[in-house]
N, C-alpha and C positions, 0 to 999 in steps of 0.2 A: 502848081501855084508858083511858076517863077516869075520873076521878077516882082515880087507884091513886098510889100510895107510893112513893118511892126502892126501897125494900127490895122490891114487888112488879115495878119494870123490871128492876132488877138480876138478879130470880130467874128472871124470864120468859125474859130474856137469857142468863143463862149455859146453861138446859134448853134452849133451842133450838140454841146454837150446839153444835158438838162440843168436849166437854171434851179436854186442857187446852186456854184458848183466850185471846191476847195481851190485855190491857188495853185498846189502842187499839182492837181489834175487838170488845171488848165494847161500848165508849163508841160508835162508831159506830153498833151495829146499833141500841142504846138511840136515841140520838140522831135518827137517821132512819127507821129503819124502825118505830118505834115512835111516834116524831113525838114524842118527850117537850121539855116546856118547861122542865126543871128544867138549871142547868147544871152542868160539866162537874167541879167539883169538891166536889158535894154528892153525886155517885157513888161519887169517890175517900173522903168522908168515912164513907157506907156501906160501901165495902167496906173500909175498916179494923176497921167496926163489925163486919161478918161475918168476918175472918179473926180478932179477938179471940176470937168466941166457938165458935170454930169450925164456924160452919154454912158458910164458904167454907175452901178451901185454894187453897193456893199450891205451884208444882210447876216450880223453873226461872223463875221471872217469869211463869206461865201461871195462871190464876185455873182452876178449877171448884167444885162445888157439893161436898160434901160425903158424901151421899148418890152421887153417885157414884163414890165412892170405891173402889178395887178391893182 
């Protein structure tokens, strides 16, 4: 995954994990399994950016995608 975006780890991350899914385990899976360089509070500033415009939700302090939305 090089060269890719805040906004492309974030969206990889949350389609993979099971929606809703806690913050700290997004940051994690980003973080390591993904091997991202970028740190840990330029996630936090994207995902304010996604829950403004609503391409993320928020459900309980649990993040998912929008799209899956039921």
């Amino acid at each position: 995954m090089e060269n890719r975006t805040i906004s492309h780890y974030l969206t990889f991350a949350l389609k993979k994990l099971d929606p809703p899914t806690d913050w700290e385990d997004i940051l994690e899976f980003v973080l390591t399994t993904l091997n991202s360089t970028w740190r840990p509070k330029y996630y936090t500033k994207e995902l304010e950016v996604g829950l403004r415009f609503g391409i993320i939700r928020e459900m309980k302090s649990k993040y998912y995608l929008y799209e899956y939305a039921k």
